[in-house]
MARKEKOL-5482 format. One record per residue (C-alpha): chain; x, y, z. Coordinates in steps of 0.5 Angstrom, whole numbers, always signed. Layout:
# residues N
[rec "A", [X, Y, Z]]
...
//
This chain:
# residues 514
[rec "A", [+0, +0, +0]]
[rec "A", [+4, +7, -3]]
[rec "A", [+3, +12, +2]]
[rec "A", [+3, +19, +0]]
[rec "A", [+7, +23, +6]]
[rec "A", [+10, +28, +2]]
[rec "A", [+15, +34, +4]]
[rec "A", [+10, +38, +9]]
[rec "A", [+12, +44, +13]]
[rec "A", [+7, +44, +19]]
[rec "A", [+4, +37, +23]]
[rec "A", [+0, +37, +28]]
[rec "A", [+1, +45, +29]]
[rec "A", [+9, +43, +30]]
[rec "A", [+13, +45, +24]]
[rec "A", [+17, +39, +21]]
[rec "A", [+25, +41, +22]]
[rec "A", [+28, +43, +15]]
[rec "A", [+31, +38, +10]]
[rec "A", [+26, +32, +13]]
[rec "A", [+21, +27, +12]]
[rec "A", [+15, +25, +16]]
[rec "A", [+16, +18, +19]]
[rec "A", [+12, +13, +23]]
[rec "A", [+6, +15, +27]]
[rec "A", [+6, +21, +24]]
[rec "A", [+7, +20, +16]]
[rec "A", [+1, +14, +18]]
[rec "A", [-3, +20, +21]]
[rec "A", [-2, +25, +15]]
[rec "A", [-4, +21, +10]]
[rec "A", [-9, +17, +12]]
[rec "A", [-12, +23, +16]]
[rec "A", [-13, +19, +22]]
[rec "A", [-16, +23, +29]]
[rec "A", [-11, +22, +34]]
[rec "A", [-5, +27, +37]]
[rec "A", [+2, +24, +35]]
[rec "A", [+5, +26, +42]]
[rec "A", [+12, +25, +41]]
[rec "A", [+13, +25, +33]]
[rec "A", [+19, +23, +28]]
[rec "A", [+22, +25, +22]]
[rec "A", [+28, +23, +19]]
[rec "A", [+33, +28, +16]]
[rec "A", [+35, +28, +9]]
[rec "A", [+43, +29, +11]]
[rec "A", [+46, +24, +15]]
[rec "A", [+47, +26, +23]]
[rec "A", [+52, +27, +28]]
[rec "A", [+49, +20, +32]]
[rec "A", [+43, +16, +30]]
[rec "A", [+38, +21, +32]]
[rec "A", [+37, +27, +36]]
[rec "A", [+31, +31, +40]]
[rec "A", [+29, +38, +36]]
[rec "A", [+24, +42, +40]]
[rec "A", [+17, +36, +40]]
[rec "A", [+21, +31, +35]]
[rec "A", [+25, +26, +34]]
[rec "A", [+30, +26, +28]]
[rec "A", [+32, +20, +25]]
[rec "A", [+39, +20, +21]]
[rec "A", [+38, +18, +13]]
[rec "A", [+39, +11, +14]]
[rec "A", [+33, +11, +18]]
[rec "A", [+28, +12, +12]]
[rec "A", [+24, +6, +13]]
[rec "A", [+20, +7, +5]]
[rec "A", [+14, +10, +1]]
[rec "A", [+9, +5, +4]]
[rec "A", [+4, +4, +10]]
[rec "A", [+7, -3, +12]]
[rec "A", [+14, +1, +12]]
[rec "A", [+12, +6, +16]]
[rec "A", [+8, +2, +21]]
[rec "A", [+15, -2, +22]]
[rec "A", [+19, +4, +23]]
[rec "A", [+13, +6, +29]]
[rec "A", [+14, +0, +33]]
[rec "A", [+21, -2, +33]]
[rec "A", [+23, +5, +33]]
[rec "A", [+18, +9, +36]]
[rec "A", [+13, +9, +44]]
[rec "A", [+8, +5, +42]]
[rec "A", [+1, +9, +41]]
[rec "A", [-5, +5, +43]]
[rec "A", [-10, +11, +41]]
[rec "A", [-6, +11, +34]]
[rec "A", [-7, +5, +32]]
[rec "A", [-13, +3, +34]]
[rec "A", [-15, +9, +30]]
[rec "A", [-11, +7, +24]]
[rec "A", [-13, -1, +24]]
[rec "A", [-21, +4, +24]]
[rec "A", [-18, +6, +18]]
[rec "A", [-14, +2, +13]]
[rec "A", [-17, -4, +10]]
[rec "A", [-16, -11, +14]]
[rec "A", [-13, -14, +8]]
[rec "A", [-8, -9, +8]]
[rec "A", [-5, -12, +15]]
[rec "A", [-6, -19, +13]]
[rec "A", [-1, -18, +8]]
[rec "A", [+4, -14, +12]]
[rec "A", [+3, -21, +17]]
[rec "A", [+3, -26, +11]]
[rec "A", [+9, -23, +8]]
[rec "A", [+13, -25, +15]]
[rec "A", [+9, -30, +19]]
[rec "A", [+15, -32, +24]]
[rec "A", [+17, -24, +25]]
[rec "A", [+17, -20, +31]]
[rec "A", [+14, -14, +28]]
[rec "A", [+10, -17, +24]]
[rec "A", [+6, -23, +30]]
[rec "A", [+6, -15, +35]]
[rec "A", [+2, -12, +29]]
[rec "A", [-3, -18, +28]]
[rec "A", [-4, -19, +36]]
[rec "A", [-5, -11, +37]]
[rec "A", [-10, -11, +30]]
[rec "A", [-14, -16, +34]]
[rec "A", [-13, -14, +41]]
[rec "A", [-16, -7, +40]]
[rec "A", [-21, -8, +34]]
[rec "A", [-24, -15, +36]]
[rec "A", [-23, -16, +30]]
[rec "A", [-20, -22, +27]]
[rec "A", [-16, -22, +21]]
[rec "A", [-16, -28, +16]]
[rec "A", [-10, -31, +17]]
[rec "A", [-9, -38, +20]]
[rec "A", [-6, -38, +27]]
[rec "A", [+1, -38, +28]]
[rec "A", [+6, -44, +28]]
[rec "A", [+9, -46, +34]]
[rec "A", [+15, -43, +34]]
[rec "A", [+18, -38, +41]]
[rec "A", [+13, -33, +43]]
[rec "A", [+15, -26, +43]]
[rec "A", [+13, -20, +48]]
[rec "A", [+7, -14, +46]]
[rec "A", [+11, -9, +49]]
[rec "A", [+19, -10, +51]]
[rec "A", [+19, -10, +59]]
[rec "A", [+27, -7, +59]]
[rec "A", [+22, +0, +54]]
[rec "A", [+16, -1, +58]]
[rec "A", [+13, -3, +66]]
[rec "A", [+9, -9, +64]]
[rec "A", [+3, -14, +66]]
[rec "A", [+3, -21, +69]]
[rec "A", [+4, -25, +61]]
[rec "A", [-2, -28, +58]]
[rec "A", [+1, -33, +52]]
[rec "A", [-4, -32, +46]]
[rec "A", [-3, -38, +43]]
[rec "A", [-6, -35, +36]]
[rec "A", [-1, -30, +34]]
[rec "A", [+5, -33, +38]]
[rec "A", [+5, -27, +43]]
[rec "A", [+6, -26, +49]]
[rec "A", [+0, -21, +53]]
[rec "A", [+4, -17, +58]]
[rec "A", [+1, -10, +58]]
[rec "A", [-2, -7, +62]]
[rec "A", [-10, -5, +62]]
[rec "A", [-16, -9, +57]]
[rec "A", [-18, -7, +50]]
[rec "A", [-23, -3, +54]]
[rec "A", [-18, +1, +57]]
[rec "A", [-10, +0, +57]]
[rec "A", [-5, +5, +60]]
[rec "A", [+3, +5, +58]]
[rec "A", [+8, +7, +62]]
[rec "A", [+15, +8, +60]]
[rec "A", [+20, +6, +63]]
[rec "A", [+25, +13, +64]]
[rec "A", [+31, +14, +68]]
[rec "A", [+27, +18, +72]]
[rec "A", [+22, +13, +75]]
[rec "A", [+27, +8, +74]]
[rec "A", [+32, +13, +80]]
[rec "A", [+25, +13, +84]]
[rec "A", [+24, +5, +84]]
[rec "A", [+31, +4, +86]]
[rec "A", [+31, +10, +92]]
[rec "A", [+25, +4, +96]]
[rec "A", [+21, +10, +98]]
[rec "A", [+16, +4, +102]]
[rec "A", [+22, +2, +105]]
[rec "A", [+24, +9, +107]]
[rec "A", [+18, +11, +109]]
[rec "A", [+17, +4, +113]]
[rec "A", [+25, +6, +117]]
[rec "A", [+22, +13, +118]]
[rec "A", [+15, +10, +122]]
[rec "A", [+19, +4, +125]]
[rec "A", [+24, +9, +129]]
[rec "A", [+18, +14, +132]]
[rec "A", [+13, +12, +137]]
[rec "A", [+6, +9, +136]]
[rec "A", [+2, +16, +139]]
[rec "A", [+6, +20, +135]]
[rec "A", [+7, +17, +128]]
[rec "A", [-2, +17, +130]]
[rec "A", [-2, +23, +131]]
[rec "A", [+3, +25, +125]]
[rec "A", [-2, +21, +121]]
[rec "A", [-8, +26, +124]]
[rec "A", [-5, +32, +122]]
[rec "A", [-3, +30, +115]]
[rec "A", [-10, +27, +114]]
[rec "A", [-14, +33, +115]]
[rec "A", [-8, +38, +111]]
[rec "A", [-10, +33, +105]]
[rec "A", [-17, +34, +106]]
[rec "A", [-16, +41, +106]]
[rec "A", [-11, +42, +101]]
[rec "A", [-15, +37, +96]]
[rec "A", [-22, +42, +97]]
[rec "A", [-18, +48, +96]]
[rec "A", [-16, +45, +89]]
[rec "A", [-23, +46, +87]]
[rec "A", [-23, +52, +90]]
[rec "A", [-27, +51, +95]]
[rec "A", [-27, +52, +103]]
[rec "A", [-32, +47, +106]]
[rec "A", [-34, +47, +114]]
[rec "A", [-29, +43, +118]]
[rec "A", [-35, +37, +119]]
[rec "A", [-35, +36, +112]]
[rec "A", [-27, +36, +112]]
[rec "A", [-28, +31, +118]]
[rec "A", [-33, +27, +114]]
[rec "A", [-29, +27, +108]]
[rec "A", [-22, +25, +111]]
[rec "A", [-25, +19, +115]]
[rec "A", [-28, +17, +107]]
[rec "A", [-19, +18, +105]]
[rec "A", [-18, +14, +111]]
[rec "A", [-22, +8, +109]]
[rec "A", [-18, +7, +103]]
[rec "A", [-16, +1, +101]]
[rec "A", [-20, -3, +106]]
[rec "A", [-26, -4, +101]]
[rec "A", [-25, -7, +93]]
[rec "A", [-24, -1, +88]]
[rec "A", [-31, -3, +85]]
[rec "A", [-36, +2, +81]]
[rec "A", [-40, +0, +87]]
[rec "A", [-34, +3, +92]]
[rec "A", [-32, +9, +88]]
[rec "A", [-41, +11, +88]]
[rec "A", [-40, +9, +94]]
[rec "A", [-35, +15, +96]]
[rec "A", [-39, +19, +91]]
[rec "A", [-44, +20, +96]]
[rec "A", [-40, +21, +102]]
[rec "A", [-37, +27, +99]]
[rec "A", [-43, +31, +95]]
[rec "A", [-48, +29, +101]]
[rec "A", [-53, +34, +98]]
[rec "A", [-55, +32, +91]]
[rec "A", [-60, +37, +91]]
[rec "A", [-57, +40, +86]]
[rec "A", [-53, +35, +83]]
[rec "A", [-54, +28, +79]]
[rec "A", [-52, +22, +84]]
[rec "A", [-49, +17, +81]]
[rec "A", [-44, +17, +74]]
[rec "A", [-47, +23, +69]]
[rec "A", [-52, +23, +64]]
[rec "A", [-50, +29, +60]]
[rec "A", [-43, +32, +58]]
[rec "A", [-38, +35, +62]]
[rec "A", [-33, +41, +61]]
[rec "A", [-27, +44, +65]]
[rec "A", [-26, +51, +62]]
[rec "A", [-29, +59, +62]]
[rec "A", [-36, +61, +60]]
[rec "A", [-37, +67, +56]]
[rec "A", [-40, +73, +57]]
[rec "A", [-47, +70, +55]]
[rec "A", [-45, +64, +59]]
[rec "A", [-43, +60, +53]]
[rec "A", [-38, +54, +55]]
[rec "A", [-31, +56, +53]]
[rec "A", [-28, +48, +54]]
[rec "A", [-21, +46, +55]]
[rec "A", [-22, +39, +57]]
[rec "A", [-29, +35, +55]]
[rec "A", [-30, +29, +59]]
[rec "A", [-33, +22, +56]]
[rec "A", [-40, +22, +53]]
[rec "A", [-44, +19, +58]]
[rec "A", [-46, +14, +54]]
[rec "A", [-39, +10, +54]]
[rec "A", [-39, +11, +62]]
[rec "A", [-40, +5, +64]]
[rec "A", [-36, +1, +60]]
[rec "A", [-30, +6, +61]]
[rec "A", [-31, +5, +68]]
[rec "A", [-31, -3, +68]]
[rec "A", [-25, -2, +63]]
[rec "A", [-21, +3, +68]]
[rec "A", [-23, -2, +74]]
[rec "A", [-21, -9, +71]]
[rec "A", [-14, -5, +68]]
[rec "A", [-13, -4, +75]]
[rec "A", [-14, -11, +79]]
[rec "A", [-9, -13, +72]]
[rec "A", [-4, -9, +75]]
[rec "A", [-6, -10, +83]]
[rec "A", [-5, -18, +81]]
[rec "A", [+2, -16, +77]]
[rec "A", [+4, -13, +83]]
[rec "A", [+6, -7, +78]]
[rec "A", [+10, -2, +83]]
[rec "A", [+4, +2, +87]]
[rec "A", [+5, +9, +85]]
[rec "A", [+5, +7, +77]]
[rec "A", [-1, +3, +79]]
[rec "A", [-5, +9, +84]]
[rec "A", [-3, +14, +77]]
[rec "A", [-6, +10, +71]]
[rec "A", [-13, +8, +75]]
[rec "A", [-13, +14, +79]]
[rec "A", [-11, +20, +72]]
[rec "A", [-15, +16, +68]]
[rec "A", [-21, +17, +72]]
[rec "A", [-20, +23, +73]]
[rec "A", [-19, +23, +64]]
[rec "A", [-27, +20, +64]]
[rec "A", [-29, +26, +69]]
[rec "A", [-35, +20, +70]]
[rec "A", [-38, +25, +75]]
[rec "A", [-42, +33, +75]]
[rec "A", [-38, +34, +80]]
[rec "A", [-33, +32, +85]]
[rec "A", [-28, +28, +80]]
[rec "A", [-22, +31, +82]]
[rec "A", [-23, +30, +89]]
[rec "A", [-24, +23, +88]]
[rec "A", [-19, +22, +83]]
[rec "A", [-13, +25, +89]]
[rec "A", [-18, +19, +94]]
[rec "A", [-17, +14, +89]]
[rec "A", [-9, +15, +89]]
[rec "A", [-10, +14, +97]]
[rec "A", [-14, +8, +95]]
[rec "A", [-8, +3, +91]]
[rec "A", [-4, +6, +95]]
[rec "A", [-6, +4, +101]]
[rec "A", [-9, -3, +99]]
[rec "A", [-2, -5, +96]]
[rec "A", [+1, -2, +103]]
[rec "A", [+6, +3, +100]]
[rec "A", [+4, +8, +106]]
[rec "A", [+4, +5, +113]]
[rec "A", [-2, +2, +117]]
[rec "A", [-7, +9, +119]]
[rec "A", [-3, +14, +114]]
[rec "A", [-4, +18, +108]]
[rec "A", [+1, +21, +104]]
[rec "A", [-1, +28, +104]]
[rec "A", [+0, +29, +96]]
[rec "A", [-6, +34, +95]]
[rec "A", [-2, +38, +100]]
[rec "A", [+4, +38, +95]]
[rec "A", [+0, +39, +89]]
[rec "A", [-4, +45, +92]]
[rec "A", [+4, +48, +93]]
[rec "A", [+6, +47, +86]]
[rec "A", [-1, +48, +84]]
[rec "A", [+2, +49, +76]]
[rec "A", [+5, +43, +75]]
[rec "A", [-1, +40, +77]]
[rec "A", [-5, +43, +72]]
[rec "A", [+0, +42, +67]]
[rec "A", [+1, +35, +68]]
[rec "A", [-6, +33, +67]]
[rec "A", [-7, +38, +61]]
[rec "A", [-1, +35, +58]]
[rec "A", [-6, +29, +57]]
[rec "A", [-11, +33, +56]]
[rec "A", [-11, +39, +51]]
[rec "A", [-8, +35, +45]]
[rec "A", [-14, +31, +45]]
[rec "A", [-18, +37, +44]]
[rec "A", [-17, +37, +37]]
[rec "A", [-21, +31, +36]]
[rec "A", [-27, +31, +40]]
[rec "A", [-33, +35, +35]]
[rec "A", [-38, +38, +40]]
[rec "A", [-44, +44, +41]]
[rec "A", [-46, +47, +46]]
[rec "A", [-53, +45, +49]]
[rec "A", [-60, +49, +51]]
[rec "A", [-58, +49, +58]]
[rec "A", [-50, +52, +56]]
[rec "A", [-47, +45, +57]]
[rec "A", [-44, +41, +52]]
[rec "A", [-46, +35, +47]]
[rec "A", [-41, +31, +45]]
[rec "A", [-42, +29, +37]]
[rec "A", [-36, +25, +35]]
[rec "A", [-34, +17, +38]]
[rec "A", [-29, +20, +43]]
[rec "A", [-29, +13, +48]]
[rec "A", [-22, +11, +45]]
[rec "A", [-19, +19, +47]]
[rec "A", [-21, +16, +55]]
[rec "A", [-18, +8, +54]]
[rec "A", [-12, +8, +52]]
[rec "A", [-7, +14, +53]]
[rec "A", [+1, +14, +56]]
[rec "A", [+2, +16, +64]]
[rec "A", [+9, +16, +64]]
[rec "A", [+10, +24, +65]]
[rec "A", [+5, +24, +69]]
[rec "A", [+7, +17, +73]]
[rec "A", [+14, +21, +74]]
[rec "A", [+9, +28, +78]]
[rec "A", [+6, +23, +83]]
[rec "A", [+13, +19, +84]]
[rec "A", [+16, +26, +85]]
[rec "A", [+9, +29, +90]]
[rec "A", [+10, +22, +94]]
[rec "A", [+18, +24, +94]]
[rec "A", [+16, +29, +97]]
[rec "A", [+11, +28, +103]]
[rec "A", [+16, +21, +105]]
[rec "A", [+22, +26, +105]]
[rec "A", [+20, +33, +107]]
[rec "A", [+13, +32, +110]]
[rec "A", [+12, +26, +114]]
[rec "A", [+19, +27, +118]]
[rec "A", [+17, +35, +118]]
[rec "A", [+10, +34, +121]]
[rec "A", [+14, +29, +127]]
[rec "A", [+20, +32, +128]]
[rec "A", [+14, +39, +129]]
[rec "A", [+10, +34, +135]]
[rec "A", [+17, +32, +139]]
[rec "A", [+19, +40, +139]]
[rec "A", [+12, +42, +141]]
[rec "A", [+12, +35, +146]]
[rec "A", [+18, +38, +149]]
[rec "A", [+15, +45, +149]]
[rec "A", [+9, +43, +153]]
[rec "A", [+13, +39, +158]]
[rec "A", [+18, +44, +160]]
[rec "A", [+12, +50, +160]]
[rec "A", [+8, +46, +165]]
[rec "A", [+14, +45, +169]]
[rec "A", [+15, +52, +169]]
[rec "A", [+8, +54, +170]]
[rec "A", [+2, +51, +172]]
[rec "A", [-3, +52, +167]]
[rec "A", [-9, +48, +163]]
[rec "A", [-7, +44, +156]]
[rec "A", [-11, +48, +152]]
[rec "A", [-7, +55, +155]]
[rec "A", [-1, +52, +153]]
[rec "A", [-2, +50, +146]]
[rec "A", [-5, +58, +146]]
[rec "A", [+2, +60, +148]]
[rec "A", [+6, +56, +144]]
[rec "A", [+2, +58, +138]]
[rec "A", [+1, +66, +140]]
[rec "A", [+9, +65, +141]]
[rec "A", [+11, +62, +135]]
[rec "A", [+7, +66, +130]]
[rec "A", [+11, +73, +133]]
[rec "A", [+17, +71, +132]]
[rec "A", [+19, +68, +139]]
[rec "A", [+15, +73, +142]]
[rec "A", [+8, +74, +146]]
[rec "A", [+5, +80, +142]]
[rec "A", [+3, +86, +148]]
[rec "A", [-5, +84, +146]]
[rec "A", [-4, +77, +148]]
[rec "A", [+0, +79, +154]]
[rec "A", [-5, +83, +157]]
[rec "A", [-11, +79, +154]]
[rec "A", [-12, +71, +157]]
[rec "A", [-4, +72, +159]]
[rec "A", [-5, +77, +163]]
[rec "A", [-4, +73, +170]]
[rec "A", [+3, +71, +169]]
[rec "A", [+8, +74, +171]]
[rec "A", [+13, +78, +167]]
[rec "A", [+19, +72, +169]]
[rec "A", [+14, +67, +167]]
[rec "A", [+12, +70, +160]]
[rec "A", [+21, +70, +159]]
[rec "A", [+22, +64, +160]]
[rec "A", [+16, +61, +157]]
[rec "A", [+19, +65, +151]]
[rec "A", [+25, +62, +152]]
[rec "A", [+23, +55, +152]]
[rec "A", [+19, +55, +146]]
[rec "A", [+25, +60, +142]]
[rec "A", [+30, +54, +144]]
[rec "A", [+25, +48, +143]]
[rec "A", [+24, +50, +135]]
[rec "A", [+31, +53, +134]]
[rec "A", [+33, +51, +127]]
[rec "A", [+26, +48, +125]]
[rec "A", [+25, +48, +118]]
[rec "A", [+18, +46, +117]]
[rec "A", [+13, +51, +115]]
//
C-alpha cells in the first residue's frame, strides 16, 4: 500500500524541522487522516547526523539511514520498532485501513516479531479477527518490550504466538515507559524509607502525625477545587480517604465515596452523568469556553468497567503501587464519570491502591493533594499534557442548557493513552511527602511535645492554654504580642512569660517546617 507522506512544513501544529521527512505514526496519521495527536512525533533528515538520531523541539529526528520506504506497512514498521507504542494511533489507524492490508504485512513474514505484534495489536484492539490462520508453534514473543516499558503479568495468545504482557484490557489500556527518572525512583524504595522513618517513631506520634497529614490533604484537596467546606465536612471526607484500600476498588465502592463527598444531590445528579461534562470558562453569554471535555455518557459504564479491570490487572501484576495509583487514578479523573467531584476522587483514589497494596504505612496517607496545592501549575499542567491535544478531535456543540454534546465516537481518546509523565508527577509528589513532610510533620509533634512539657514544669497551666501560647509565640517571631499578653495571658508574671518564650524559642530553633 503506497503511502503519500510528501514534503509537508507543518504537522499536527509543530513545524516539521527543515531537510526532513515524516515518518512513523506521523506519516501513518498525515496520510490517512487519521484522528488522533502523535505526541512525540518522528521525522527522518535527508542529511546524515552526528549520532542515529536527536531530539529538536517535540521531534525526533532520525538519520537518513532510517527511511523505512514509501508504503504504509514500512512506516508501521518503522513506528513499532523505533517508536513508543501508541494505542489510540493504532486503533484509529486499524479503523482505518482495510484489514486485508495488514494480513499481507502479517502474511509477508508470518514468523516476524514486528509482524505477529502488528497482527495481536489488530486484534486485541479492534476485536476483530484477520483472515489468517493461527500461527506456528514457534518462541512467542513479548507485546511491549519489558526493558522499554513496565508490563503486566504475561498471557500467552496462542493464535499469533505472543505474549500478552500489558498493562490494561482492550476496553482501557495505559502504558508507562520505563524512563530513567521512574527507574531512580524505584531504586530509591521509598515503601522502605517510609517504613524506616515509621519504624523509629513512636505508635501515639506516628498516629498523631497521620491525623495532621490526614486533615492537611482533606483540606488541600478542597482547595484545588477551589472550595473551603465546613470542618464537618472535611472530617467526613478525610474519614472516607482514610478507609481507602479497606473495601475492593468496584464501581459499587467509587459510587459509594461519590455520596460520601456530595451529600447533598439536590443540585446535583448521583451516581455517574447522564450528560456532557466540561472544564473550562464561559463566555460573556454563558456559553461553554472548554478546555477539557469529559467522555460522553453513553460510554461511561464500559469505561469505567474498563478502568476497573486495567486496574486489578496491575494489582494482580504486582505493578509498583505509585505506577498502579497514576493509570487508574488519572485515567479516571480523564473519563470525568461524575457532574462533580471527580478530581477529589481521582486525588481518593490514589489514597485507595496505595493503601491497598500497602505502599503507605497502616492508619497514613501520604498528603499528595498538599504537595499538588504547593505546586499548583505543575498539577494542572500534568493533566492538561494529556488533555489539551485531544481537543482537537473531540466535535462538539453547546446545548440549550449552556452544557456541551458531544457529536463524535470519542470513547477510544479516555481508553488508551501513556501516563509515563505523569507517573513520574506522582512519584515526585509521593517524594516529597516521604522526604519532607512526613519527618517534617514528626519532627513538629516532638519540638511541640518538648515545649508542652517544659511549660507545664514551669507554670501550671490548662493544656488548651499552653497550646495557645506555644501557637501565639511561635506566630510572633519567639514573642508574645502585647494583646495576647494583656488578654488571656494576663495573670503570668513578666518572669514566667520569659521563660516560656524562651522555651518555645529553644524547642523549635532551627526547625525548618512551615
Amino acid at each position: 500500500m503506497k503511502l503519500e507522506v510528501g514534503h509537508a512544513h507543518t504537522f499536527q501544529e509543530n513545524v516539521i524541522p527543515s531537510d526532513a521527512r515524516l515518518a512513523g505514526w506521523a506519516a501513518v496519521v498525515q496520510a490517512l487522516s487519521v484522528k488522533a495527536p502523535v505526541r512525540q512525533p518522528s521525522c527522518v533528515s535527508e542529511r546524515h547526523l552526528h549520532g542515529s538520531r536527536r531530539e529538536e523541539d517535540a521531534w525526533t529526528v532520525f538519520d537518513r539511514r532510517y527511511w523505512p520506504g514509501d508504503t504504509f506497512q514500512d512506516h508501521l514498521a518503522f513506528a513499532l520498532r523505533h517508536e513508543p507504542i501508541d494505542f489510540l494511533v493504532l486503533k484509529r489507524l486499524f479503523d482505518t485501513v482495510d484489514p486485508t492490508v495488514i494480513a499481507a504485512f502479517v502474511g509477508q513474514t508470518p514468523r516476524g516479531v514486528i509482524q505477529r505484534r502488528a497482527w495481536f495489536f489488530y486484534e486485541f484492539l479492534t476485536g476483530r479477527v484477520l483472515d489468517l490462520p493461527d500461527a506456528a508453534l514457534f518462541n512467542a514473543v513479548d507485546a511491549l518490550d519489558p526493558n522499554l516499558y513496565f508490563t503486566g503479568k504475561p498471557r500467552l495468545s496462542k493464535r499469533h504466538r505472543v505474549r500478552d504482557n500489558l498493562l490494561g484490557t482492550t476496553a482501557f489500556c495505559p502504558v508507562i515507559r520505563q524512563t530513567e527518572r521512574l527507574k531512580g525512583f524505584l531504586r530509591q524504595d521509598p515503601r522502605a524509607k517510609a517504613t524506616e522513618i515509621v519504624g523509629r517513631t513512636s505508635a501515639h506520634l506516628v498516629a498523631r502525625a497521620a491525623s495532621f497529614m490526614l486533615l492537611a490533604d482533606s483540606r488541600a484537596s478542597f482547595e484545588i477545587e477551589g472550595e473551603r467546606p465546613p470542618r464537618s465536612r472535611l472530617e467526613r471526607w478525610g474519614r472516607a480517604v482514610l478507609q481507602a484500600g479497606r473495601n475492593p476498588l468496584t464501581l459499587r465502592e467509587i459510587l459509594r465515596l461519590h455520596s460520601v463527598l456530595i451529600e447533598d444531590t439536590r443540585f446535583i445528579h448521583a451516581g455517574l452523568r447522564a450528560d456532557g461534562v466540561f472544564l473550562g470558562e464561559r463566555s460573556h453569554e454563558g456559553d461553554p469556553l472548554p478546555e477539557f471535555i469529559g467522555a460522553r455518557a453513553d460510554d461511561l459504564e464500559s469505561l469505567m468497567q474498563g478502568m476497573l479491570a486495567a486496574n486489578e490487572r496491575m494489582r494482580q501484576s504486582d505493578l509498583d503501587p505509585v505506577l498502579q495509583a497514576t493509570a487508574t487514578a488519572f485515567g479516571f479523573v480523564y473519563i470525568h464519570p461524575f457532574q462533580d467531584g471527580n478530581g477529589r476522587l481521582h486525588r481518593c483514589l490514589i489514597h485507595h491502591v496505595l493503601a491497598e497494596r500497602k505502599f503507605t504505612p497502616a492508619g497514613m496517607i501520604f498528603p499528595v493533594s498538599s504537595v499538588m496545592l504547593d505546586h499548583i501549575d505543575a498539577y494542572r499542567e500534568a493533566l492538561r499534557a494529556h488533555s489539551g491535544p485531544l481537543m482537537n478531535f473531540i466535535e462538539w456543540r453547546p446545548t440549550p442548557n449552556r452544557n456541551v454534546e458531544v457529536l463524535n465516537d470519542t470513547a477510544d481518546l479516555y481508553r488508551y493513552f501513556d501516563c509515563t509523565s505523569t507517573a513520574e508527577y506522582l512519584y515526585g509528589c509521593v517524594e516529597r511527602t516521604i522526604d519532607h513532610d512526613l519527618p517534617r510533620e514528626i519532627d513538629y509533634l516532638k519540638r511541640h511535645d518538648d515545649a508542652m512539657r517544659r511549660i507545664m514544669d514551669a507554670v501550671e497551666m490548662p493544656d488548651r492554654l499552653a497550646e495557645s501560647l506555644i501557637l501565639f509565640i511561635r506566630q510572633n517571631d519567639g514573642k508574645l504580642s502585647k494583646s495576647r499578653r494583656e488578654d488571656e495571658f494576663e495573670k503570668l508574671t513578666d518572669p514566667e512569660v520569659a521563660i516560656v518564650e524562651a522555651i518555645v524559642r529553644e524547642a523549635f530553633e532551627d526547625y525548618s517546617g512551615a
